[in-house]
NUMARDREN-252268 format. One record per atom (N, C-alpha, C): residue number from 1; residue in one letter; atom name; x, y, z. Coordinates in steps of 0.2 Angstrom, whole numbers, plus 5000, padded with zeros to 4 digits. Layout:
{pt NUM,'A','CA',{X,Y,Z}}
...
//
This chain:
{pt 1,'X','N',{4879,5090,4780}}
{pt 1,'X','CA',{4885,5091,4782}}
{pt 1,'X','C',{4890,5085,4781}}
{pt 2,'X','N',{4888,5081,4782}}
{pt 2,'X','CA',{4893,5075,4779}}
{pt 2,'X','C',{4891,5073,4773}}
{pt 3,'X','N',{4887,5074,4769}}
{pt 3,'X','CA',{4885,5074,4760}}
{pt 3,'X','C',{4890,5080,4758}}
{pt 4,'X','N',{4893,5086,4759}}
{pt 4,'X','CA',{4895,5091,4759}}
{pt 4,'X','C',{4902,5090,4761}}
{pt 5,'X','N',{4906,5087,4757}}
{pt 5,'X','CA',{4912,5084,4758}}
{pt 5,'X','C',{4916,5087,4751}}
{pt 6,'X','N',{4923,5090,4753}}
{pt 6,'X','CA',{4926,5091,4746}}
{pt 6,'X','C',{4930,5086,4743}}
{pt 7,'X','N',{4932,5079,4748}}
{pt 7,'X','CA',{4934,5074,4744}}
{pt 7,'X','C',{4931,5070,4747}}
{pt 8,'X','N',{4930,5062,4742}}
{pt 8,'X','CA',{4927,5056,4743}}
{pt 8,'X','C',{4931,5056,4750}}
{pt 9,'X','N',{4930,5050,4756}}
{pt 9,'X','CA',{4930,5046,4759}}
{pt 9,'X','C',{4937,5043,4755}}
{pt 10,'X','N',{4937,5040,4752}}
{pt 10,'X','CA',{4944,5035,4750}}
{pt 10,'X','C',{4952,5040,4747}}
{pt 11,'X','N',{4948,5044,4746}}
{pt 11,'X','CA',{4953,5051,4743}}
{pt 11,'X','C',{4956,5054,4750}}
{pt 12,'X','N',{4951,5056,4755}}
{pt 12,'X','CA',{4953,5059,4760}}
{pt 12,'X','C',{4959,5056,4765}}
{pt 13,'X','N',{4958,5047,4765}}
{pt 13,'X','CA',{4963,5043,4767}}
{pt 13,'X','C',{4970,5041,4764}}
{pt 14,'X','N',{4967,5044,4758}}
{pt 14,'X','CA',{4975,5043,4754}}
{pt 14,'X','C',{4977,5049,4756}}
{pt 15,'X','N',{4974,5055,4754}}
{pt 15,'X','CA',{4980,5061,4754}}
{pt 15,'X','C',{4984,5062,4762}}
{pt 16,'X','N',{4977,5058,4765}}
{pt 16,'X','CA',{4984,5056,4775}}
{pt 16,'X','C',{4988,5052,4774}}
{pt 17,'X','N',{4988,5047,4772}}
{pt 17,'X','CA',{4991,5041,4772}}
{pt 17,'X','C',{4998,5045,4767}}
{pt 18,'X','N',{5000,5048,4761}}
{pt 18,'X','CA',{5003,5052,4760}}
{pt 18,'X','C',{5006,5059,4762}}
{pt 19,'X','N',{5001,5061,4766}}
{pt 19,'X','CA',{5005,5066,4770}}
{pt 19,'X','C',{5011,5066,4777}}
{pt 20,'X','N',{5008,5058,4778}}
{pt 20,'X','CA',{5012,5056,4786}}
{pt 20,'X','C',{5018,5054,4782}}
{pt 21,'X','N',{5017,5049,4774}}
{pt 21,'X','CA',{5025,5048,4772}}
{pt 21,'X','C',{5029,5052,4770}}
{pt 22,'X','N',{5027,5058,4768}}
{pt 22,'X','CA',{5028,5065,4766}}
{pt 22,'X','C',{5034,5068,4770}}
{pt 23,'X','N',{5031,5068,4776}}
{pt 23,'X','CA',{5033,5071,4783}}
{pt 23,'X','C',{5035,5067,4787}}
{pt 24,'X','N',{5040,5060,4787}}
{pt 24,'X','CA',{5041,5056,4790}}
{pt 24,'X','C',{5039,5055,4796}}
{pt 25,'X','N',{5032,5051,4796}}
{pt 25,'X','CA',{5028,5051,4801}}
{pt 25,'X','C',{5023,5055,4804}}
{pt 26,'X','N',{5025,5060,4803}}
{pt 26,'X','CA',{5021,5068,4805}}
{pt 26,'X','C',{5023,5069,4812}}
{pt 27,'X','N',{5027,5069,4818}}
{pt 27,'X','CA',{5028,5070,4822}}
{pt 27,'X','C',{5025,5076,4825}}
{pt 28,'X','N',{5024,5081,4822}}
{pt 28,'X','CA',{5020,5085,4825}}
{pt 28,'X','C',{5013,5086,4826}}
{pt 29,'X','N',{5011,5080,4822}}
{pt 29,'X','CA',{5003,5078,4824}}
{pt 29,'X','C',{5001,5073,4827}}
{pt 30,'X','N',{5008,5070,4831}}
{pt 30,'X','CA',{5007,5064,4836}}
{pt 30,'X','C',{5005,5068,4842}}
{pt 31,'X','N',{5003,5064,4847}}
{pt 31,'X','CA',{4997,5067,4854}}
{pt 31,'X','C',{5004,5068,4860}}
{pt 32,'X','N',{5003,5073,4863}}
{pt 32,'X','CA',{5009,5073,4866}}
{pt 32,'X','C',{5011,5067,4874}}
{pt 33,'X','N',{5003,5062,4873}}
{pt 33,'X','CA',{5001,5059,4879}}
{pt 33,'X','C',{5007,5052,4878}}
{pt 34,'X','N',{5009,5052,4872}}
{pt 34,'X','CA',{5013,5048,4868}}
{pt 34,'X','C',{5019,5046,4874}}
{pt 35,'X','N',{5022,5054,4877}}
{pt 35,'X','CA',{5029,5054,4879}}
{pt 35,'X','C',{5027,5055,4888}}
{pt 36,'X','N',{5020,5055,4889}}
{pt 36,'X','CA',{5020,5055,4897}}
{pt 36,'X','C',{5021,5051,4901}}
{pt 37,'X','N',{5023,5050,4906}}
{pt 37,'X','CA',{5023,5041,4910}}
{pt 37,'X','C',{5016,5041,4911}}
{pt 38,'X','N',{5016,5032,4913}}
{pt 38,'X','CA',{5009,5030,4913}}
{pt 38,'X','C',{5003,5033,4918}}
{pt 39,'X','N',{5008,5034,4925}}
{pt 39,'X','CA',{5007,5038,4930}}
{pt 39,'X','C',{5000,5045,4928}}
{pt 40,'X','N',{5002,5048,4921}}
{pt 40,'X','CA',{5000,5054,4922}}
{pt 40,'X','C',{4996,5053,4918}}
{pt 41,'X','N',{4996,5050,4911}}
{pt 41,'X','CA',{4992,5048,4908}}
{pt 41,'X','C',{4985,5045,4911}}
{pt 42,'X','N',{4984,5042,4916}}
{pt 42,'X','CA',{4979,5037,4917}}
{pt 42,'X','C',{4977,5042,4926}}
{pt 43,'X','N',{4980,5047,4926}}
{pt 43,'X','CA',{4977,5050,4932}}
{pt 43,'X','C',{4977,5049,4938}}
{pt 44,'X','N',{4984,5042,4938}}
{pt 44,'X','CA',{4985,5039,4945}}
{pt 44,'X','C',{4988,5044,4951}}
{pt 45,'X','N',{4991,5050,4949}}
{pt 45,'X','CA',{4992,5053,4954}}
{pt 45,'X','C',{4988,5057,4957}}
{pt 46,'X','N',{4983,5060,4954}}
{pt 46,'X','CA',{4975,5064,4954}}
{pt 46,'X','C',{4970,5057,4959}}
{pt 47,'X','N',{4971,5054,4957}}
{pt 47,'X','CA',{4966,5047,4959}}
{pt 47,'X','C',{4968,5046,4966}}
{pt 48,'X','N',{4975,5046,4968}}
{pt 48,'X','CA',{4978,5042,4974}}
{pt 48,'X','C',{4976,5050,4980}}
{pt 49,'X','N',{4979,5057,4976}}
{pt 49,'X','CA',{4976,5061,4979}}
{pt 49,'X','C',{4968,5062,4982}}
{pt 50,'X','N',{4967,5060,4977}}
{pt 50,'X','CA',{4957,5061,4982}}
{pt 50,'X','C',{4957,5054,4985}}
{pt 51,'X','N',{4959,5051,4982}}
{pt 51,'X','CA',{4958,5042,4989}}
{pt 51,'X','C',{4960,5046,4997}}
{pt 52,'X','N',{4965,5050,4996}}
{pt 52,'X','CA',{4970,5052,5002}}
{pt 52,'X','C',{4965,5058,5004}}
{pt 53,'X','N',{4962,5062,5001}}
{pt 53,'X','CA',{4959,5067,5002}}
{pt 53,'X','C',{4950,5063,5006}}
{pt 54,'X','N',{4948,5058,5003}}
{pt 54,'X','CA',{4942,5056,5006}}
{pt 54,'X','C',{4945,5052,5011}}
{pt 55,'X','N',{4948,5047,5011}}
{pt 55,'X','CA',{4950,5043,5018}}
{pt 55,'X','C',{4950,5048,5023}}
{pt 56,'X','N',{4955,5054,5022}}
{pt 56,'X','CA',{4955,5056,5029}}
{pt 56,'X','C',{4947,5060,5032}}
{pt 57,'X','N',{4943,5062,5025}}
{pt 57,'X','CA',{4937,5064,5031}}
{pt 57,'X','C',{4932,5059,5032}}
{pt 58,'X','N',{4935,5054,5030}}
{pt 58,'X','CA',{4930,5046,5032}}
{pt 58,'X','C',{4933,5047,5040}}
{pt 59,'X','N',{4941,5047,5040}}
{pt 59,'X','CA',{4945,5049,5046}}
{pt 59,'X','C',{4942,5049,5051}}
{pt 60,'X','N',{4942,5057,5049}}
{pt 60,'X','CA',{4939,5065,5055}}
{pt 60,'X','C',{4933,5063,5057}}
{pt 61,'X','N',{4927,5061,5052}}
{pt 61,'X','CA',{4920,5061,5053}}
{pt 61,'X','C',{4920,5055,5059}}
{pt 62,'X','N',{4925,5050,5058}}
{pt 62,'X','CA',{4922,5042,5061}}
{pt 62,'X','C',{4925,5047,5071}}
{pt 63,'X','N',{4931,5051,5069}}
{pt 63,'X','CA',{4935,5051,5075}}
{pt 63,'X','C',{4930,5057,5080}}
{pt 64,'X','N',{4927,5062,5075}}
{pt 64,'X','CA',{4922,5065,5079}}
{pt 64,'X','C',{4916,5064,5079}}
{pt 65,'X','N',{4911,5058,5077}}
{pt 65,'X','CA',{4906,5056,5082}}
{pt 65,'X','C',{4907,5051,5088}}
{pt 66,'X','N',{4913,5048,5085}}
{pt 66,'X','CA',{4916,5042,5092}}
{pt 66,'X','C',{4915,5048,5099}}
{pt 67,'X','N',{4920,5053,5096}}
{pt 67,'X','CA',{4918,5058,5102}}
{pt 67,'X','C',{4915,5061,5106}}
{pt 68,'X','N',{4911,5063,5101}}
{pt 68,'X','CA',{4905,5064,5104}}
{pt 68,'X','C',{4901,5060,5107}}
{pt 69,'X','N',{4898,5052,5103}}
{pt 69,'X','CA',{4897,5048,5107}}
{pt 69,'X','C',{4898,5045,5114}}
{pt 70,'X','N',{4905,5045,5116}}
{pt 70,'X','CA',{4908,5045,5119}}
{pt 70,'X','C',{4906,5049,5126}}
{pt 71,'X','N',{4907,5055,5125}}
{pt 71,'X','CA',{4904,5062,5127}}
{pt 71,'X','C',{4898,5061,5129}}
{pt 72,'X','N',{4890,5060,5124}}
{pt 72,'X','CA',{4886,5057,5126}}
{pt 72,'X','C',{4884,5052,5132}}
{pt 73,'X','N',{4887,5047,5130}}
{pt 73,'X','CA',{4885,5042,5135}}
{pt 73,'X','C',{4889,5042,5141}}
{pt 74,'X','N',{4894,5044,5142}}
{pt 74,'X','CA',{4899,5047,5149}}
{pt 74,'X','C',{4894,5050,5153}}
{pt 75,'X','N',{4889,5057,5149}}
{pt 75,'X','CA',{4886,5056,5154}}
{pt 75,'X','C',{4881,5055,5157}}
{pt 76,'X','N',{4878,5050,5153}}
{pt 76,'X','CA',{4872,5046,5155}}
{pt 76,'X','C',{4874,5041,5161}}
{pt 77,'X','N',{4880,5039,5159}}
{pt 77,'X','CA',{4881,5035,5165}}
{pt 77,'X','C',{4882,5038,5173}}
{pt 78,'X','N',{4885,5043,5172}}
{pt 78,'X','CA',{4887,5048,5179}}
{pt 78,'X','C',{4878,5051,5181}}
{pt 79,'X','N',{4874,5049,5178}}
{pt 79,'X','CA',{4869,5052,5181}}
{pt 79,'X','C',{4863,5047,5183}}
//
């Protein structure tokens, strides 16, 4: 598969290197990640969501065995 090439290596870089100046710059083959803010590109808003998504059932978890705990030993003591 890569012996089975219709042009050399060197030929193949020229005829892009030519086609981008062809088409000044080729704008329609640039990545559209080019024009996104940083934020979205890099998944900071996604990331900050599950931080917020897992904190709070670290939350929930720590708040309902305290209670139960709680609740256990309450009434150990009374008896």
């Amino acid at each position: 598969m890569i012996l089975d090439r219709p042009l050399p290596p060197l030929e193949t870089a020229i005829y892009w290197v030519e086609y981008v100046a062809r088409h000044r710059g080729a704008p329609h083959m640039r990545t559209a990640a080019v024009n996104m803010p940083f934020y979205k590109y890099y998944l900071i808003d996604v990331i900050a969501f599950l931080l917020f998504i897992v904190s709070l059932f670290i939350y929930i978890v720590y708040f309902v065995s305290s209670f139960i705990f709680r609740r256990i030993f309450k009434k150990n003591e009374k008896n």
